[in-house]
C-alpha positions in Angstrom: 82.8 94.3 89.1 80.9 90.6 91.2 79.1 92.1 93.8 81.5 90.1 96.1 84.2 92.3 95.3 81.9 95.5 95.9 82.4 95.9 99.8 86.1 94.9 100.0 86.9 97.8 97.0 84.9 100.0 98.9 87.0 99.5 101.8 89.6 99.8 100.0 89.1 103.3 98.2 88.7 104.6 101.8 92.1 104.2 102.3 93.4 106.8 99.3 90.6 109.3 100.6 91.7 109.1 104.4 95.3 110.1 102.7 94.1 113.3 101.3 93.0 114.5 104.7 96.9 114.3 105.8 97.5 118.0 104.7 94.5 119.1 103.1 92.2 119.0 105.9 94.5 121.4 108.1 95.0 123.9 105.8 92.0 126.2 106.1 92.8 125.9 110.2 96.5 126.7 109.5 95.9 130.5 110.4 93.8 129.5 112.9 96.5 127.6 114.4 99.4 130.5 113.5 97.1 133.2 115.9 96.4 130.2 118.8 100.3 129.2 119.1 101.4 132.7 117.9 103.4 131.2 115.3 105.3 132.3 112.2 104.3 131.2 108.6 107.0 129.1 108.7 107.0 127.8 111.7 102.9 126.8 110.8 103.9 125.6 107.8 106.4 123.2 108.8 103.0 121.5 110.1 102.4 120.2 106.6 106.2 119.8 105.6 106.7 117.0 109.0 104.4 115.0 107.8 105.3 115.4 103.8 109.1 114.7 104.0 108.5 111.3 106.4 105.6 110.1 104.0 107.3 110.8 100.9 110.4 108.8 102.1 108.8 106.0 103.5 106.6 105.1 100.7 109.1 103.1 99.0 110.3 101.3 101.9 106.5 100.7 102.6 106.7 99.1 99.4 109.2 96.7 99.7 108.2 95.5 103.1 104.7 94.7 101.2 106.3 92.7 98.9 107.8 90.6 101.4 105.0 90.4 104.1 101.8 91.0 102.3 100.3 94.5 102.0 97.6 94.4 104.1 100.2 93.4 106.5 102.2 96.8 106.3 99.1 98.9 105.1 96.7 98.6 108.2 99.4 99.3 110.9 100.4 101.9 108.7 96.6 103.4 109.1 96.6 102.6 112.8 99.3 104.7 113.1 98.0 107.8 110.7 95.4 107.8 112.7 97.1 107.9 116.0 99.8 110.4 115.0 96.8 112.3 114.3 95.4 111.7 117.6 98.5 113.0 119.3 98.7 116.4 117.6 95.0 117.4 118.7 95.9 116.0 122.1 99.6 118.1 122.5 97.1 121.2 121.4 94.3 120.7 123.3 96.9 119.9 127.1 100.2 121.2 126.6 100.8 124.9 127.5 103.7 124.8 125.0 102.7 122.2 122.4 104.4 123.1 118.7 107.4 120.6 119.0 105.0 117.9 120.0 102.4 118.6 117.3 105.5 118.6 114.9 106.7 114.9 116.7 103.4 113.8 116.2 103.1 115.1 112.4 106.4 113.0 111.7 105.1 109.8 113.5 101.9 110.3 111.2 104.0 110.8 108.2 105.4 107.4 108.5 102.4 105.8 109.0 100.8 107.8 105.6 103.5 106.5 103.5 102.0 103.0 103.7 98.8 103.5 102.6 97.6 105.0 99.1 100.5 103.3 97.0 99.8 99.7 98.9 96.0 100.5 98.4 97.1 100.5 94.3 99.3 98.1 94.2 97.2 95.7 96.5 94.0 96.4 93.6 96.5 95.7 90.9 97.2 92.1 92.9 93.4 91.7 93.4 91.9 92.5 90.0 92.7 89.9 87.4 91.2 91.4 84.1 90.7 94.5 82.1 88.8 95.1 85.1 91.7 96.6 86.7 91.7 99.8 84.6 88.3 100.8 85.9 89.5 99.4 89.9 92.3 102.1 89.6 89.7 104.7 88.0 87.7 104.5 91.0 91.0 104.6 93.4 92.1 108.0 92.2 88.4 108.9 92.3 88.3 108.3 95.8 91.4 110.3 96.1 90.0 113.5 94.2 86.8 113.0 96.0 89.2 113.6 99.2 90.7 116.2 97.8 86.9 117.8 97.7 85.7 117.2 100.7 88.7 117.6 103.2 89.1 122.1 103.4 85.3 121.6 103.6 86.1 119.4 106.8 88.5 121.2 107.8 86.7 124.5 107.9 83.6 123.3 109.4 85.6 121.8 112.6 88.0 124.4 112.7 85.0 126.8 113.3 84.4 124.9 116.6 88.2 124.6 117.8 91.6 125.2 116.2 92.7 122.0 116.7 89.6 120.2 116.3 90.3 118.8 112.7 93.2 116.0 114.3 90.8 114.4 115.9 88.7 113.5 112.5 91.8 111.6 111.7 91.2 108.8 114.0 87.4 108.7 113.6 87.5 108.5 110.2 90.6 106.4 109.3 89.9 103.7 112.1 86.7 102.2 110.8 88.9 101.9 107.3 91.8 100.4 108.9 89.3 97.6 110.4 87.5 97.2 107.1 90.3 96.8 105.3 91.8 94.0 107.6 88.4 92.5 107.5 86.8 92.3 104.2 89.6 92.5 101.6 91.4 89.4 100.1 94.6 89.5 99.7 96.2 87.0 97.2 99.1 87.1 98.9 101.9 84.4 98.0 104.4 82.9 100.8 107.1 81.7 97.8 107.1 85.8 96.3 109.3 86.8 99.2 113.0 86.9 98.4 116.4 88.1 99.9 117.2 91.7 99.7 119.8 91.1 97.0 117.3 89.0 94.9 114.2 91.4 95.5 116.7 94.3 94.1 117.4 92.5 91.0 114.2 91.7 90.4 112.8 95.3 90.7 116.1 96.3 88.5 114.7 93.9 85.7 111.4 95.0 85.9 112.5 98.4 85.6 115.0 97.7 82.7 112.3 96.2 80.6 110.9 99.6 79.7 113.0 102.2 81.2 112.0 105.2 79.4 108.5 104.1 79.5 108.6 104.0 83.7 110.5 107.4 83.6 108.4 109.1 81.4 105.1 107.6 83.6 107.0 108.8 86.8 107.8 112.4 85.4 104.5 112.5 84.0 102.3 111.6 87.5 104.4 114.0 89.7 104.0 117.0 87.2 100.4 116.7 86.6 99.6 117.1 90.2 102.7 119.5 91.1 101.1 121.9 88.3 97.6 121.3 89.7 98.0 122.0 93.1 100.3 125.0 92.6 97.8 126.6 90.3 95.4 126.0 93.4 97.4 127.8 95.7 97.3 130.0 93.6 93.9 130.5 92.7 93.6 130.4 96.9 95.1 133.6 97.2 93.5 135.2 94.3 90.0 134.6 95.6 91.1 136.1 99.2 92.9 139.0 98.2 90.8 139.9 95.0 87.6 138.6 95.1 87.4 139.0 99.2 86.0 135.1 99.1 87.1 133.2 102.2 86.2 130.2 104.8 84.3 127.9 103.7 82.7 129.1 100.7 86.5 129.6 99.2 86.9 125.9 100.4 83.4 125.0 98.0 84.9 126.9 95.2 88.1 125.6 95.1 86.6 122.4 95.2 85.1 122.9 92.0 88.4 121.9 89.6 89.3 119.1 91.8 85.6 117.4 91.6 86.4 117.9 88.2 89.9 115.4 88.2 87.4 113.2 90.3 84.9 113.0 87.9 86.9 112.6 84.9 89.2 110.3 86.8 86.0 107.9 87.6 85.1 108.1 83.8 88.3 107.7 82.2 88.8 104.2 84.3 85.9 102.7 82.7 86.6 104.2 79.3 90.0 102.4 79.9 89.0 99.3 80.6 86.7 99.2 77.8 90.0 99.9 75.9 92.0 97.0 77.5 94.6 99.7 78.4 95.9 100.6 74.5 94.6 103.9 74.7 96.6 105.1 77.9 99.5 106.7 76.2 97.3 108.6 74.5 94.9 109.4 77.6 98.1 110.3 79.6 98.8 112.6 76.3 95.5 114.1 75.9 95.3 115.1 80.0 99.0 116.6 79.8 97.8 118.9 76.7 94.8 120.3 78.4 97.3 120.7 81.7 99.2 122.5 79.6 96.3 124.9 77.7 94.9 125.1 80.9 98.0 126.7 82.5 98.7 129.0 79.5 95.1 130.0 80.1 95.6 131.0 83.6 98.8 132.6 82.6 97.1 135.4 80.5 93.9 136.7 82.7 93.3 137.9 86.1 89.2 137.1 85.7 87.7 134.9 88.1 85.7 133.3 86.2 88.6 132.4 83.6 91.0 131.5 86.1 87.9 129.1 87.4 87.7 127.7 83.6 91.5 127.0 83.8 92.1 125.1 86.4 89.1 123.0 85.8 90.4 122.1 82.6 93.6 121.8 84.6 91.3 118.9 86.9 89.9 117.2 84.3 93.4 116.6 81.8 94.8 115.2 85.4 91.4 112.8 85.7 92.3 111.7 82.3 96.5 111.3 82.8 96.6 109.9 85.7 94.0 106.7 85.8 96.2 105.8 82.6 99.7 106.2 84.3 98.7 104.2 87.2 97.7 101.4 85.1 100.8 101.8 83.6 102.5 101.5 86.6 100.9 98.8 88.0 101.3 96.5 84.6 104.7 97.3 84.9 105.9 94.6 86.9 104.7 91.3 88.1 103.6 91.1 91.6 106.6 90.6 93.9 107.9 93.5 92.2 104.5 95.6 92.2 104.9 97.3 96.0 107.9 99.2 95.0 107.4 100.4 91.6 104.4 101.6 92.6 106.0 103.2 95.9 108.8 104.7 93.9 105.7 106.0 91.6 103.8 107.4 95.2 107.4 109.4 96.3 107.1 110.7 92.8 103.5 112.2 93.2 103.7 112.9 96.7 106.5 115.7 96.4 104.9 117.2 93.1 101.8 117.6 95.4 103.9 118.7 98.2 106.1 121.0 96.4 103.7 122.6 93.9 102.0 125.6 96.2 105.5 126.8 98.1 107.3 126.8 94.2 103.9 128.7 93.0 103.9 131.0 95.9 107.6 132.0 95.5 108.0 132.4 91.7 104.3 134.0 90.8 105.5 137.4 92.9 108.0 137.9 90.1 106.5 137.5 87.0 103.2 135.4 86.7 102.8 134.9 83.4 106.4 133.3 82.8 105.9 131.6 85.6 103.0 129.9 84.0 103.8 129.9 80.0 107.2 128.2 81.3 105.4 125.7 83.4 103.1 124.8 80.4 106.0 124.5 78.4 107.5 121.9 80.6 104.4 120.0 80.7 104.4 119.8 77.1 107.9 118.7 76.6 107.3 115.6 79.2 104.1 115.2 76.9 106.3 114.8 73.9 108.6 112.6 76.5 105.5 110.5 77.3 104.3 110.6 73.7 107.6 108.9 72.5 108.5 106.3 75.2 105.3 105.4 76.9 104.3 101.6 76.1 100.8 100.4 76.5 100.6 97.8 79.3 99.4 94.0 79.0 96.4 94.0 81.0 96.1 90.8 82.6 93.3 88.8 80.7 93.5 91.1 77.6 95.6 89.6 74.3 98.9 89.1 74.9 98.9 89.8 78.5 100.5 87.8 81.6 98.4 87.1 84.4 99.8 88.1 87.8 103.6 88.2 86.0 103.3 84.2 85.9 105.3 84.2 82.9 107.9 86.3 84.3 107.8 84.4 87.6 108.2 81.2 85.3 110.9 82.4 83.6 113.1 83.2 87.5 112.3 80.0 88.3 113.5 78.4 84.8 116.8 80.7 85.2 117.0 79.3 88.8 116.8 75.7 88.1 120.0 73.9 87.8 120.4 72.8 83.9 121.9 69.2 82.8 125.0 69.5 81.6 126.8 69.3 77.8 127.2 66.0 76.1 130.7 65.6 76.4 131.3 67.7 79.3 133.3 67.3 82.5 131.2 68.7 85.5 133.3 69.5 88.9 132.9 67.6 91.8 132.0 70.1 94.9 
């Protein structure tokens, strides 16, 4: 990577870590926050469900705004206001007498504002990096992101040891100083001429998809079960080390950290390995990282050891660090760029409820009977595997052979089909 593109990246992976924080900072404070408001475990855990539901939902239409307007356009107000809805919920706790519903308001408000950030942050690096280089910019991303994923119940159990409430306020502290990086520092290639009606802009997204339908689907199923698998067998594991092992607070927070340090790892490694590889290995990356999702959940299915389970789900972290650089490069090579903000926001709703939904499904369904819980969940993971396995095509890397730069040839080709054509020897053309 030129060095000049060193500080705007950087900038630009904080956005994908600041995300993490949304629900995985508050977690360790969430019984913290149940005693203080005297709430019940569902009522606290509609905390994390007001801002999943608004983010999930908006990330598409985050997408095609960015497409229209530029993503740096949509994706720093969208920070700005993550970091104030953040902002708000420590303030309703910290003044109101009565301040759930407004914590919940203010949860929503920085839901929205989440869904316009990490998927922008991807497809804005897939505008930005021109050469097999990409491969190894969207390693790093979803290092940042695991490297999030790390750090945030560690953040959130140190400051929730000062105040219940006090993790909201690292929101705005910490995402702030991104949003103005970001604005600053990164150069957007953004093109006036790639805006098009709504009508137009559908088409064109149904085109890109209908070039490689299966391929999308299976890259779409693929990225949501990976992380719905990984963060329900964390959940999980969560429990197990409170109620079994009697290891809680912030050294629970360091151990858990252990399998997702591992995706971040893996995730940082695999980027480079794939851009080395000019992306024709990533069916077989996203392949390899299902399998070992797959052992690693029949693993877990079969022993109650700690030190097992640990093994598990760290194999668990690093088949995800090797799936998922590869599907986002998939994703991203999918289409050309005025089509790139909502495949990759479609791909973002995708991932966002597999992460959301994985620990409630876990925690229902492991009560009954664990280990078909987990053999059937490996099962599944497999078959999408062989689903992936079958339909997945390698993508054209801009700069590697064979591949279109920036869609230009697809761009081209709309404009040839737009142009009017000279008609027939021979033939009458209509006056109008």
């Amino acid at each position: 990577m030129k060095s000049k593109m060193r500080m705007q990246f950087a900038w630009l992976c904080g956005v994908p870590f600041i995300l993490v924080l949304s629900n995985s900072m508050i977690i360790p404070a969430l019984p913290l926050i149940q005693s203080a408001l005297k709430l019940t475990p569902f009522q606290v855990g509609l905390l994390v469900t007001a801002f999943s539901v608004p983010a999930g939902v908006f990330i598409p239409i985050a997408g095609y705004l960015s497409d229209q307007f530029g993503r740096k356009t949509i994706m720093v107000p969208s920070l700005f206001l993550f970091a104030i809805g953040g902002a708000m919920v420590g303030i309703a706790a910290w003044l109101l007498d009565n301040p759930f519903m407004w914590m919940i308001a203010a949860r929503i408000l920085q839901g929205i504002g989440g869904g316009g950030t990490y998927q922008l942050a991807m497809a804005l690096t897939g505008d930005i990096f021109q050469t097999s280089e990409r491969a190894k910019a969207l390693g790093l991303l979803e290092s940042a992101n695991g490297l999030g994923k790390v750090i945030s119940p560690i953040i959130g159990s140190l400051t929730a040891a000062i105040i219940w409430f006090a993790p909201f306020f690292v929101y705005p502290l910490l995402t702030i100083p991104v949003a103005i990086g970001v604005w600053v520092t990164v150069r957007e290639p953004f093109d006036e001429d790639r805006r098009q009606p709504l009508r137009q802009y559908v088409r064109a997204v149904g085109r890109a998809v209908s070039r490689n339908p299966l391929s999308l689907a299976a890259a779409y199923v693929a990225g949501a079960l990976v992380l719905f698998m990984l963060f329900g067998v964390l959940s999980y594991i969560s429990d197990v080390l409170e109620d079994n092992y009697g290891i809680e607070g912030a050294i629970k927070g360091f151990v858990i950290a252990i399998p997702v340090l591992a995706m971040a790892v893996t995730s940082y490694f695999s980027g480079r390995w794939l851009q080395k590889q000019a992306g024709k290995v990533c069916k077989w990356a996203s392949v390899i990282g299902m399998s070992l999702v797959a052992g690693g959940l029949v693993l877990a299915a079969f022993t109650d050891n700690v030190y097992v389970l640990m093994a598990s789900v760290s194999a668990q972290g690093i088949g995800s660090g090797l799936a998922l650089p590869a599907i986002n490069l998939l994703i991203t090579g999918a289409a050309a760029e005025e089509e790139r903000g909502m495949i990759t926001g479609l791909y973002g709703t995708m991932r966002f409820f597999g992460a959301a939904f994985g620990p409630p499904i876990f925690g229902a369904l492991v009560v009954t009977n664990k280990i078909l819980l987990f053999v059937t969940a490996a099962g599944i993971v497999v078959a999408a595997a062989i689903f992936g396995y079958t339909c997945i095509k390698a993508p054209k890397l801009p700069g590697s052979e064979g591949g279109d730069p920036s869609g230009k040839r697809e761009k081209k080709r709309q404009t040839d089909d737009a142009r009017p054509r000279a008609p027939l020897p021979g033939r009458r053309v209509p006056l109008r």
